[in-house]
Every structure is written in C-alpha cells, then in structure tokens.
C-alpha positions as CSV (number, residue, x, y, z in Angstrom):
1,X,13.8,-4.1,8.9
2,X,16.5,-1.4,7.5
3,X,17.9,-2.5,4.7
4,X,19.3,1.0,2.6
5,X,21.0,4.3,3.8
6,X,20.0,6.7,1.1
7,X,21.1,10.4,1.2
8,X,18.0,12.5,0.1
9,X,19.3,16.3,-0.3
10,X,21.6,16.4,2.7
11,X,20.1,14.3,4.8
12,X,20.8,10.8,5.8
13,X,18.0,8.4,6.0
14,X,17.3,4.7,6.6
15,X,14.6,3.3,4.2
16,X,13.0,-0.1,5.6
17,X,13.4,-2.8,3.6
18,X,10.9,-4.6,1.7
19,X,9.4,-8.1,3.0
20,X,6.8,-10.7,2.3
21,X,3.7,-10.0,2.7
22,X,-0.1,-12.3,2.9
23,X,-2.9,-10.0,1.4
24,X,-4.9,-12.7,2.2
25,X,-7.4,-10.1,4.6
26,X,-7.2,-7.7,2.1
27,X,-8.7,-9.9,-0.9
28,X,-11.5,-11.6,1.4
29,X,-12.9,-7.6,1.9
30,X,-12.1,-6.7,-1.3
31,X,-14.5,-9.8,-2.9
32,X,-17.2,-8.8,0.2
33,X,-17.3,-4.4,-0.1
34,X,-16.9,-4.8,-3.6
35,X,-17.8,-7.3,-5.4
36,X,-18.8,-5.6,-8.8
37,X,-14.8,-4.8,-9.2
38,X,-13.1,-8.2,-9.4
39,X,-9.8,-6.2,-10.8
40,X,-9.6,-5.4,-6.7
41,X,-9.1,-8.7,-5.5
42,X,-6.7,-9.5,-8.5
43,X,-4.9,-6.6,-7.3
44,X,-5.0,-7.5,-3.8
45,X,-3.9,-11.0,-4.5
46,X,-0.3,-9.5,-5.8
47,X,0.5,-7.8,-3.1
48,X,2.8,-10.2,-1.9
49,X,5.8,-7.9,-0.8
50,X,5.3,-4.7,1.5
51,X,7.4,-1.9,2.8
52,X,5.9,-0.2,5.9
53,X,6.0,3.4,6.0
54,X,5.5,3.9,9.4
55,X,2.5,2.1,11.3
56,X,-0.3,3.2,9.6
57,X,0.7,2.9,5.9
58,X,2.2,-0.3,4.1
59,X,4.1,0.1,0.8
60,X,3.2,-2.5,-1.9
61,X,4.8,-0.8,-5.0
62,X,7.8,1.4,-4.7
63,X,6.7,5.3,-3.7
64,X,9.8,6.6,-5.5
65,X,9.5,9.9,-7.4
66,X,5.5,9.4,-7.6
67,X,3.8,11.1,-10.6
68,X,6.9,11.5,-12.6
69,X,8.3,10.1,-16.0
70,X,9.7,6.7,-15.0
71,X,8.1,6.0,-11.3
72,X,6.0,2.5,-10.7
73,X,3.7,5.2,-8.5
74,X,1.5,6.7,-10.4
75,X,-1.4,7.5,-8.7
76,X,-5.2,7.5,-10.1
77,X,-7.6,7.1,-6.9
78,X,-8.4,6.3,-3.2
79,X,-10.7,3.1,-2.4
80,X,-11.7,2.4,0.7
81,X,-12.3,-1.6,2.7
82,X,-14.6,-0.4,5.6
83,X,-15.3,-3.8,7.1
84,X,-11.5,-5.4,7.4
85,X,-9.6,-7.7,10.6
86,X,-8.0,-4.1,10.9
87,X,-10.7,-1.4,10.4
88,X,-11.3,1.0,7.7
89,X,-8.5,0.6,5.3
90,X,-7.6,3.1,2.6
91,X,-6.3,1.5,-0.6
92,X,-4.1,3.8,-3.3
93,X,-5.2,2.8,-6.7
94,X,-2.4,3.2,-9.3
95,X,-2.7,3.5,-12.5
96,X,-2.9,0.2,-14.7
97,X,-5.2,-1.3,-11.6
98,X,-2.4,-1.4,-9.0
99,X,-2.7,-1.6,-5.4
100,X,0.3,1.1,-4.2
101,X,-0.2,0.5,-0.6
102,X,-2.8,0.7,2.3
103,X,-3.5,3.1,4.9
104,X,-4.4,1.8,8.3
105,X,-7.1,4.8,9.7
106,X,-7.6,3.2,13.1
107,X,-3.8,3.3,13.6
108,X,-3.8,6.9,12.9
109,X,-6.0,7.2,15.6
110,X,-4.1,5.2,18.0
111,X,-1.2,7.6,18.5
C-alpha cells in the first residue's frame, strides 16, 4: 500500500498510496440519515478512490496543504452517518459539496 517517499521538513515519510474504493455502504446511509440532502449521496457515489490515513480515517480527496491557495481540501463542515455496516461515521464536507474522507469512530475506540 506505499506508494511515495516524501521528505516533509527533514523527515522521511512513506505516504500510502491511493486505491479503489466501493462507497457503495456509504450512499445506502447517506439516502436513509438524510434523505432531504441528495447532494450527499451524489457525493458519496464519487468516492471511488481512497487513501487510508491510518485505520480510522480514509482519504477520498487529497489532504495536501488543506485550507490554502491551490489545495483540493478545503474544508467547510462535519456530517455525521450514525446507522452505517461500520458504526457512526464522520464525513468531511469540502467545499463545492465534496466528500474529503470518513472517519471511522468505533475504530478509534478499538485501540
């Protein structure tokens, strides 16, 4: 799942690579928890590469520089999918309607 060695500062790190990815769970609870916001499942439905953080927290736009001049993160909100295959799930709205990634909140309670 490594795919770059970037140097951040001085520092060495491996960054995972990016893979597909079936929101498929994610636009089923999306449609049923929120069914007033059809952009969600749209959203959802394009999620179809990932990037996993670490266990809890899947990448679905590129977390680069987030906030500045230039990044594809720019973030606007939190949504939560309470009733989800894989519990409570935290989504990162972006703005323009983007999904950035998920967070996983039973897995950072696993640890």
């Amino acid at each position: 799942m490594i795919d770059t060695i970037v140097l951040a500062g001085s520092m060495l790190y491996r960054r995972p690579k990016w893979a597909a990815y079936d929101p498929g769970w994610l636009v089923e609870a999306a449609e049923r928890e929120h069914p007033d916001q059809p952009w969600l499942a749209a959203a959802l439905s394009r999620c179809t590469r990932a990037r996993w953080e670490s266990r809890a927290y899947v990448h679905f736009v590129a977390p680069d520089r987030p906030n500045r001049l230039g990044s594809e993160w720019q973030f606007e909100r939190s949504l939560m999918l309470e009733d989800t295959a894989h519990g409570t799930i935290i989504l990162d709205i972006l703005r323009g309607g983007r999904v950035g990634g998920a967070e996983f909140l039973s897995r950072l309670l696993d640890r």
